[in-house]
N, C-alpha and C positions, 0 to 999 in steps of 0.2 A: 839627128841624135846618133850616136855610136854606139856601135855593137855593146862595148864597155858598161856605157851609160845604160844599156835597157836591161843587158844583165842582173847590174845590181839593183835597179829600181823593181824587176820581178823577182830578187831575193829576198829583197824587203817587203814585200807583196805576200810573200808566203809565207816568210816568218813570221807577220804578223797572223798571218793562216792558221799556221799552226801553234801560237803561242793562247790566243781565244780558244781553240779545239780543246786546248790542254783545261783551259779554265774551266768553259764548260764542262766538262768531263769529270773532272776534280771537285764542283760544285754540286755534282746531279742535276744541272738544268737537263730540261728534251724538247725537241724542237714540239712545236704542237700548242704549247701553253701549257703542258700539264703540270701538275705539283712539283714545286723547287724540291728535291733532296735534301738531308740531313744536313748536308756539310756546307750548306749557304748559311745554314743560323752561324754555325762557327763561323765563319766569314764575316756576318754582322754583327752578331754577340759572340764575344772568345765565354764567357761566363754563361752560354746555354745550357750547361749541365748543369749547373746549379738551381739553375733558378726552374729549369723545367722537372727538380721533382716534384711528389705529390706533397701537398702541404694538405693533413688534414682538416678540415675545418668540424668543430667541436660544436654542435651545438645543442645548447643546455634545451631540455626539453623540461615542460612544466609539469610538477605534479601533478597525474588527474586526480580531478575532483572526487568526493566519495560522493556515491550516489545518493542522493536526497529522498528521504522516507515519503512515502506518499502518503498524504494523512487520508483517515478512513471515514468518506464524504457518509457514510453508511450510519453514521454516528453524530447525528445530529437532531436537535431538539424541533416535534415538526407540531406537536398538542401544548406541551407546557411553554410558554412563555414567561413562567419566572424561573431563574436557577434556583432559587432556595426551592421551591415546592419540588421539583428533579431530583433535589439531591436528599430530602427528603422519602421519595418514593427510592432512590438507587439505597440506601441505605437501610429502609425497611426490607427492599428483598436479601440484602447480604443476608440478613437476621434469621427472614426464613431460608435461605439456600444461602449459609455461608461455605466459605473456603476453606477445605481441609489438606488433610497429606494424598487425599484420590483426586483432587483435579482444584480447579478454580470454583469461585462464588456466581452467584448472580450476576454482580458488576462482572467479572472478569469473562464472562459468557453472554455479557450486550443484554442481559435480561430488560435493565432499565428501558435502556432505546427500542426493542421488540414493543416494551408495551405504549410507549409514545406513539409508534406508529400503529400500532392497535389503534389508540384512544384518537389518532387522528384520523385516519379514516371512517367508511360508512358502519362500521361495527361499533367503533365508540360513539357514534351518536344514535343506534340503534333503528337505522331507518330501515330494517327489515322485520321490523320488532311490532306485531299490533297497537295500537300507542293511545286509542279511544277512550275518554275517561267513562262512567265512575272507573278509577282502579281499585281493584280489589285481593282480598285473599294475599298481602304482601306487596303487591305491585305497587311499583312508584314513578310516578313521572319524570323522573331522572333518567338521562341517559348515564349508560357507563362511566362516557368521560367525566358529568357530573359529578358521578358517586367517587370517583377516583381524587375529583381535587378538592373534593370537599375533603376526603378523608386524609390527604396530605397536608392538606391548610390546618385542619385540626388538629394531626399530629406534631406539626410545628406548633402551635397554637397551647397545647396543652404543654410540650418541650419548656417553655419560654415560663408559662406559669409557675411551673413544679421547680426547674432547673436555670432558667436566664440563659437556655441558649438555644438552637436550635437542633432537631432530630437528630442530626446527621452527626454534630457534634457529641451525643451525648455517650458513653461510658455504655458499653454492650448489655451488662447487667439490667441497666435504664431502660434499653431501648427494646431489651425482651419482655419488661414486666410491662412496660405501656403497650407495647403490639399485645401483651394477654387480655389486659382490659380491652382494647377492642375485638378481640376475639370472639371474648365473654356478652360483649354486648352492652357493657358498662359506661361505656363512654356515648352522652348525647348528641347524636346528629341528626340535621335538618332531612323528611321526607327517605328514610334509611337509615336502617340502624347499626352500628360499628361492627357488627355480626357481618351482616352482607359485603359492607366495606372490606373487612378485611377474607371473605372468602375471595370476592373478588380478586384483591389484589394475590394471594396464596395460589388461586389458579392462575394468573397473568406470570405471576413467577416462574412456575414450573413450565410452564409452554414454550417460556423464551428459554427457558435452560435444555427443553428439549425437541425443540421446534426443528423443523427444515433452517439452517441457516439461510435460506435466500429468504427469507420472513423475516430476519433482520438478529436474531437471537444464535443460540448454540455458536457462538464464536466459532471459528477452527473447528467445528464438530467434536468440541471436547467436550460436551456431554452426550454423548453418545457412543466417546471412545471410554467413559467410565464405565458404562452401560453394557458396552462392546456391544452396542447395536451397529447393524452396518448401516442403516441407512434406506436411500432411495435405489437399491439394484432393482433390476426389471425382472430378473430372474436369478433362480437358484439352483439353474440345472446340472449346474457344474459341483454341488456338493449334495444335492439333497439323498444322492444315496449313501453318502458318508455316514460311517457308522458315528464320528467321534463328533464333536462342537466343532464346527471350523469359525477360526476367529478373521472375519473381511476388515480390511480396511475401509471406512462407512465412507460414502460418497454422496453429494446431495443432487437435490434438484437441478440445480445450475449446472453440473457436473453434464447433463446429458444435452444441453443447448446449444 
């Protein structure tokens, strides 16, 4: 080969040397493998600026839900087994404790339910109660709960005769003059007399309107914020040298559990 000949063949050797150099260079490749540079997408895409802005993506979020009331497991029939004789008793307490411009009724203070669970536990069937007959001097072989459904059964009973409906339905006017005759004593019932009956139920009332709510009664402790009683505190060290009423927010038994 000639001088000539190997000249140009190492001129073309290096131009192609240096024309790859230049590519690379121009591209951002680096020896190694590491990351290609910018300028190789323009090389494969001339449209990489376009397409590499941010495209937001939207996405619709769902209304959340509103939260679901929890119903109040507290408030359920555990002595009476019929609703009419229930709504019978919940309606004779409004009568004696009803609802004014100072707070809620009976119903609205769980009275009813307090005395259900009175009446189903060992108090309503009196098993602490000496129970050996003869009875005498007033006594009767009824337990509480007895004496309670007997006199709700009656008080529907008599409802129905007088008026075609029952207690709970009847026009207020009604329902105070029939609770008088059992007051009075007027009205005849079996081993107890409508007296007792209804003292009965007149203290069952007042107990659930101002009971401990963990006993199932005084709803929200709104009878006791009429009252402006406080409640179950443990102590009263913190005002008892106060000259004036200090008025507490009342707190109950469960409060301290």
């Amino acid at each position: 080969m000639t001088d000539n000949n190997k000249d140009n063949k190492l001129e073309e050797q290096l131009e192609k040397k240096i024309s790859r150099r230049n590519f690379i260079q121009g591209t951002g490749l680096t020896v190694g493998g590491f990351i290609i540079g910018g300028s190789i997408g323009a090389f494969i895409n001339p449209n990489l600026e376009e397409s590499t802005e941010k495209v937001e993506t939207v996405t619709e979020q769902p209304e959340p839900a509103e939260p679901k009331e929890m119903p109040d497991y507290t408030e359920a029939m555990q002595f009476f087994t019929r609703k009419e004789d229930f709504e019978a008793l919940a309606a004779a307490t409004e009568v004696i404790f009803p609802e004014d411009d100072l707070g809620p009724g009976a119903i609205g203070l769980g009275a009813p339910y307090f005395i259900d669970k009175q009446l189903a536990g060992p108090w309503g069937s009196n098993v602490d109660d000496y129970r050996v007959r003869p009875f005498t001097n007033g006594q009767t072989p009824l337990s509480r709960g007895d004496i309670m459904l007997q006199g709700v059964r009656k008080l529907n009973e008599i409802s129905q005769e007088r008026h075609d409906d029952t207690f709970n339905a009847l026009a207020e006017e009604d329902q105070i003059a029939l609770l008088q005759e059992f007051e009075s004593g007027d009205i005849k019932m079996s081993l107890v007399t409508s007296g007792e009956f209804f003292a009965l139920l007149r203290q069952l009332t007042l107990e659930g309107c101002y009971c401990d709510p963990l006993y199932g009664g005084n709803k929200n402790m709104e009878g006791w914020k009429m009252k402006e009683f406080p409640g179950a505190y443990m102590s009263y060290i913190d005002v008892v040298e106060s000259k004036e009423f200090v008025k507490k927010e009342p707190i109950s038994l469960s409060d301290h559990m």
